[in-house]
C-alpha positions in Angstrom: -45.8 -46.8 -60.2 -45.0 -49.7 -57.8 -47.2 -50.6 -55.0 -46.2 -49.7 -51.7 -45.2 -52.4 -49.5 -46.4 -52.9 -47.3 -49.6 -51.2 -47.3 -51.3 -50.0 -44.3 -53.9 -47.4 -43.0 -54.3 -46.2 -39.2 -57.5 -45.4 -37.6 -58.8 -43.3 -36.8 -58.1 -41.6 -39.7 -58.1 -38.2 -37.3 -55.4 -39.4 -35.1 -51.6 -39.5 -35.9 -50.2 -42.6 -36.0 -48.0 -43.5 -32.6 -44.2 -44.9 -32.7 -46.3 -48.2 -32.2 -46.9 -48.2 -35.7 -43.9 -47.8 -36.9 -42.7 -50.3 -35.1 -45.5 -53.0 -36.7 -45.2 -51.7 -40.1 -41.4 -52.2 -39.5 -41.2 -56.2 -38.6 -43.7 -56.4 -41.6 -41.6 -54.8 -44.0 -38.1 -56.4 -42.7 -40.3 -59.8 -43.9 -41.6 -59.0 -47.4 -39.3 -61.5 -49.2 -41.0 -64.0 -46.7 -44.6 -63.6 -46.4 -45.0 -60.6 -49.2 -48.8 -61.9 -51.0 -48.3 -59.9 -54.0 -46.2 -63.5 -55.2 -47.1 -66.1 -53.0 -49.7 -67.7 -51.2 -49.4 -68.1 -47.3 -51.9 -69.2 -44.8 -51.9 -67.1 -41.6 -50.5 -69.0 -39.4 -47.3 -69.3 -41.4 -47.3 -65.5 -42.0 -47.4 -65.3 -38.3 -44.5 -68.0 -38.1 -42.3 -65.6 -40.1 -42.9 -62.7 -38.1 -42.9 -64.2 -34.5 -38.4 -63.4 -34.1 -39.2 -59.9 -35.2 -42.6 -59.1 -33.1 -40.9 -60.9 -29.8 -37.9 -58.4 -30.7 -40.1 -55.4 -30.3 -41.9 -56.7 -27.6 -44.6 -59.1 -28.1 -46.0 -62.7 -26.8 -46.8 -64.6 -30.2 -49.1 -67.1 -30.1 -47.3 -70.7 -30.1 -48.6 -74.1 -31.3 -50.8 -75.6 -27.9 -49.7 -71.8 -26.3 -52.9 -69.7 -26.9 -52.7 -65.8 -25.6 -56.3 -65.6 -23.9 -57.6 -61.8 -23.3 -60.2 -61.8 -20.5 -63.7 -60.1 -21.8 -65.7 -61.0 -18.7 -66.0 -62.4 -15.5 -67.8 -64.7 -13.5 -68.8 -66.4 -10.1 -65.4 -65.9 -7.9 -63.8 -63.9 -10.5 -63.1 -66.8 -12.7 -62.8 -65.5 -16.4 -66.3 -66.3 -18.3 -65.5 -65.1 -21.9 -62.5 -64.9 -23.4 -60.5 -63.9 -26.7 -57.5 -65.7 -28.1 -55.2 -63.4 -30.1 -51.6 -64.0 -32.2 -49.9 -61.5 -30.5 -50.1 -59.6 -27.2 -47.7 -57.0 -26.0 -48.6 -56.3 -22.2 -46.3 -53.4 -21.9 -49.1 -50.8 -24.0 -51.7 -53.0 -24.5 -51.4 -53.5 -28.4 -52.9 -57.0 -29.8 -52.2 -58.4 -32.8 -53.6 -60.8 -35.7 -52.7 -61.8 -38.4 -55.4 -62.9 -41.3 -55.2 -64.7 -44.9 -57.9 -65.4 -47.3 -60.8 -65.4 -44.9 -60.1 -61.7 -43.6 -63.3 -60.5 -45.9 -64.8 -63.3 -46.8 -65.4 -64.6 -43.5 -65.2 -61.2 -41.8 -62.4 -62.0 -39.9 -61.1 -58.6 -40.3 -63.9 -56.7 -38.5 -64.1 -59.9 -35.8 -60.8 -59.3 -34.8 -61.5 -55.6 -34.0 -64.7 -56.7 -32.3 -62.4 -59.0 -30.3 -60.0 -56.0 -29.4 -62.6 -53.9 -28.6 -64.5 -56.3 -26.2 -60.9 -57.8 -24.5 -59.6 -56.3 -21.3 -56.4 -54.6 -21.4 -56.4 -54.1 -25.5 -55.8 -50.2 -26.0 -54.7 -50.9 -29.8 -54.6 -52.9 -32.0 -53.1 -54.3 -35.6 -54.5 -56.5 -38.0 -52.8 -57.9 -40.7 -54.0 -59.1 -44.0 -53.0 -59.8 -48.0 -52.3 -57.4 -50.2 -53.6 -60.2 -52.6 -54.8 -63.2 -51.8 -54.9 -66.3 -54.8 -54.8 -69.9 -54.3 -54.0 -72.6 -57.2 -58.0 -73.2 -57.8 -59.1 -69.6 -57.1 -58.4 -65.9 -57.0 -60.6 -63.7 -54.4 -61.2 -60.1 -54.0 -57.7 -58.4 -52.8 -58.5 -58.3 -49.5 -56.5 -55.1 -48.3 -58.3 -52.5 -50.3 -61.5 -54.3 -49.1 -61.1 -54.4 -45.3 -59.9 -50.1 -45.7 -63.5 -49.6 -47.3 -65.1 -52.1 -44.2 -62.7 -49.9 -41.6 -63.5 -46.5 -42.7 -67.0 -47.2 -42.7 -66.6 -48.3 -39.5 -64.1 -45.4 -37.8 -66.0 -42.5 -40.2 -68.7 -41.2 -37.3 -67.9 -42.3 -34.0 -71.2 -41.1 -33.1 -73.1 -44.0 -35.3 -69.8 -46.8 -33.4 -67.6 -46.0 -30.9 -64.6 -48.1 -30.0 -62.5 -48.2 -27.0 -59.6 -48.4 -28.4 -56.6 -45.8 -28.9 -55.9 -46.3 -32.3 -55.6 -49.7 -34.6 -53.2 -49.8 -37.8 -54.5 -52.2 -41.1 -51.5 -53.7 -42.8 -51.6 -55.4 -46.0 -48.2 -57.5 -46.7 
């Protein structure tokens, strides 16, 4: 049996998943002859390059070389924003950000960084991270990192007693 592309898992696992996504899952299928990892290597920003028409179609600010999308986390002296978050994508409309990852979504923890990052930034009610199905370069092959980050997430969103997040809901997509 094939695997399903893409993949993805919504959190919490309690929750239904919203129309939002749907809509995500969507623009990431609509590209799997593009950015699909199962056959080809792409670094993130490329993945994110691909999927930019579709995400502004539904919505979204996608990040744009020398165009970073800042979330405010805190303030300072005069309100001037103190700490900030950059993120790919942004939709102001429901608050959903958006990031897409490559090979250094588990190996460098990117994965759970980018949900500390939607859970710190102002405004973020949900969120969507995207990462490989697989992930192999010409001099190495790593641990597929979509089956990795689910075991990382539902730690994380198994008892909100132990972590609580503020956030609505957040979908993991593997393409």
């Amino acid at each position: 049996m094939p695997t399903p592309y893409p993949r993805w898992r919504h959190y919490p696992l309690w929750r239904t998943p919203g129309s939002w996504v749907a809509e995500i899952v969507g623009v990431v299928l609509a590209a799997k002859q593009e950015i699909s990892s199962i056959d080809k290597h792409l670094e993130s920003n490329r993945v994110l390059t691909s999927l930019r028409p579709a995400l502004e179609g539904i919505g979204f600010d996608v990040e744009k070389r020398g165009a970073k999308l800042p979330r405010p986390v805190l303030y300072g002296d005069e309100g001037k924003v103190s700490k900030q978050f950059n993120v790919d994508a942004y939709r102001f409309s429901d608050g959903t950000a958006l990031e897409v990852e490559a090979g250094s979504a588990v190996y460098n923890n990117r994965a759970v960084l980018d949900l500390v990052k939607f859970a710190l930034s102002m405004d973020v009610q949900r969120g969507a991270i995207l990462v490989p199905q697989k992930y192999v370069t010409p001099k190495q092959s790593w641990t597929d990192p979509y089956p990795e980050a689910v075991k990382y997430f539902d730690s994380i969103f198994a008892n909100p007693e132990r972590l609580s997040l503020p956030l609505e809901g957040l979908v993991l997509v593997g393409f």
